[in-house]
C-alpha positions as a Markdown table, in Angstrom:
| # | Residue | x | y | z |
|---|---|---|---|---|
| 1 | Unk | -3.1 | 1.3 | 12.3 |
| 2 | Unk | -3.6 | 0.6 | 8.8 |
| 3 | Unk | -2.8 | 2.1 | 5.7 |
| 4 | Unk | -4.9 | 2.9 | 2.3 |
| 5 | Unk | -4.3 | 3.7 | -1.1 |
| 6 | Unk | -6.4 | 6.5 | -2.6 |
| 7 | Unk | -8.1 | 5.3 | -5.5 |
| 8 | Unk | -8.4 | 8.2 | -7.4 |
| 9 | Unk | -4.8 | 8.9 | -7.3 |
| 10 | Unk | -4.0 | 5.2 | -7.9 |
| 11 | Unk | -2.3 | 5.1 | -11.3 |
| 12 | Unk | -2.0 | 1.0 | -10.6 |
| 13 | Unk | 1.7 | 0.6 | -11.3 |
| 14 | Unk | 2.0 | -2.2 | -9.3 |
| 15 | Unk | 4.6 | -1.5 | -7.5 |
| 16 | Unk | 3.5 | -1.7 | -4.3 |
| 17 | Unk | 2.0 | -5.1 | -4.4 |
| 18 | Unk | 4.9 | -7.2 | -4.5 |
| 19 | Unk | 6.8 | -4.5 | -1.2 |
| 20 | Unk | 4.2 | -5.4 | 1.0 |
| 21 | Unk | 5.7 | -8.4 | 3.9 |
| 22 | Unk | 1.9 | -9.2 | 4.8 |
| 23 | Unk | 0.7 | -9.5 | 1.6 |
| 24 | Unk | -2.0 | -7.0 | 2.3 |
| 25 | Unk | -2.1 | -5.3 | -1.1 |
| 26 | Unk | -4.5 | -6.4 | -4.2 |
| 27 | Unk | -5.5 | -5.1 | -7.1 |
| 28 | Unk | -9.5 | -4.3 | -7.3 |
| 29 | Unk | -11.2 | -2.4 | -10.3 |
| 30 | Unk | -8.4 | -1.1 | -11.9 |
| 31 | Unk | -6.6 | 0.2 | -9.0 |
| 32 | Unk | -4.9 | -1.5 | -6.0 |
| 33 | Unk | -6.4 | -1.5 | -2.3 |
| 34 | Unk | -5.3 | -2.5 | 1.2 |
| 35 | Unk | -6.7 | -5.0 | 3.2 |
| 36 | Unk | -6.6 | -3.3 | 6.6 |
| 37 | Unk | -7.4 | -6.6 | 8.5 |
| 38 | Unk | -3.3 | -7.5 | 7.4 |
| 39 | Unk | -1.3 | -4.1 | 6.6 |
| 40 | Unk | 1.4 | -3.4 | 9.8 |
| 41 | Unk | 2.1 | -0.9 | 8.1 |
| 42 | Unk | 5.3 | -2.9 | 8.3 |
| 43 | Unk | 5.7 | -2.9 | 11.9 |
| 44 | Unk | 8.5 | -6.1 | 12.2 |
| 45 | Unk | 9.5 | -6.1 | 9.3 |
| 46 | Unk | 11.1 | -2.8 | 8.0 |
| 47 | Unk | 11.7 | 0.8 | 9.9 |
| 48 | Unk | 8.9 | 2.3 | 6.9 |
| 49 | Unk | 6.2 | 0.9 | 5.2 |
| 50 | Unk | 7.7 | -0.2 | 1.8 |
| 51 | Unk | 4.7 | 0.4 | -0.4 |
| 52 | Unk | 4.8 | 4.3 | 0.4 |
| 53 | Unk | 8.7 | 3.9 | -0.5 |
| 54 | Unk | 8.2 | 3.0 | -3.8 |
| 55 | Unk | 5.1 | 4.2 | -4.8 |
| 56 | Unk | 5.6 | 6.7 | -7.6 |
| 57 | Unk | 2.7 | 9.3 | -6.3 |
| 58 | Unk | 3.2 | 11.6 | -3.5 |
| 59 | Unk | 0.8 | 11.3 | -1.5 |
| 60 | Unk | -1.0 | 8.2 | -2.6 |
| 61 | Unk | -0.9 | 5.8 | 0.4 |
| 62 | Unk | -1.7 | 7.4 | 4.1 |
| 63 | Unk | -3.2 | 6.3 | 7.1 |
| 64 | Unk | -6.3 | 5.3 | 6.8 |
């Protein structure tokens, strides 16, 4: 299962770009997506997925 990032509540920090083990986060017209084809949802690498950790908006990233 994959993850996404709800553009309209994307404020494009950033921060979750660089968390992200399978490099599956980019930034795409102004705000950042995920590229379902690579997110884990870090499955292997950590017990959450890191970009929800530090993104600064509740709510923001969820299961696509």
């Amino acid at each position: 299962m994959a993850l996404k990032i709800v553009s309209s509540m994307c404020t494009a920090c950033s921060a979750c770009e660089a968390e992200c083990p399978n490099v599956a986060i980019r930034e795409k017209g102004g705000t950042y997506i995920i590229d379902p084809k690579k997110c884990t949802e870090c499955e292997g690498h950590f017990d959450a997925p890191q970009c929800i950790a530090v993104c600064p908006v509740p709510g923001c990233i969820k299961k696509a």
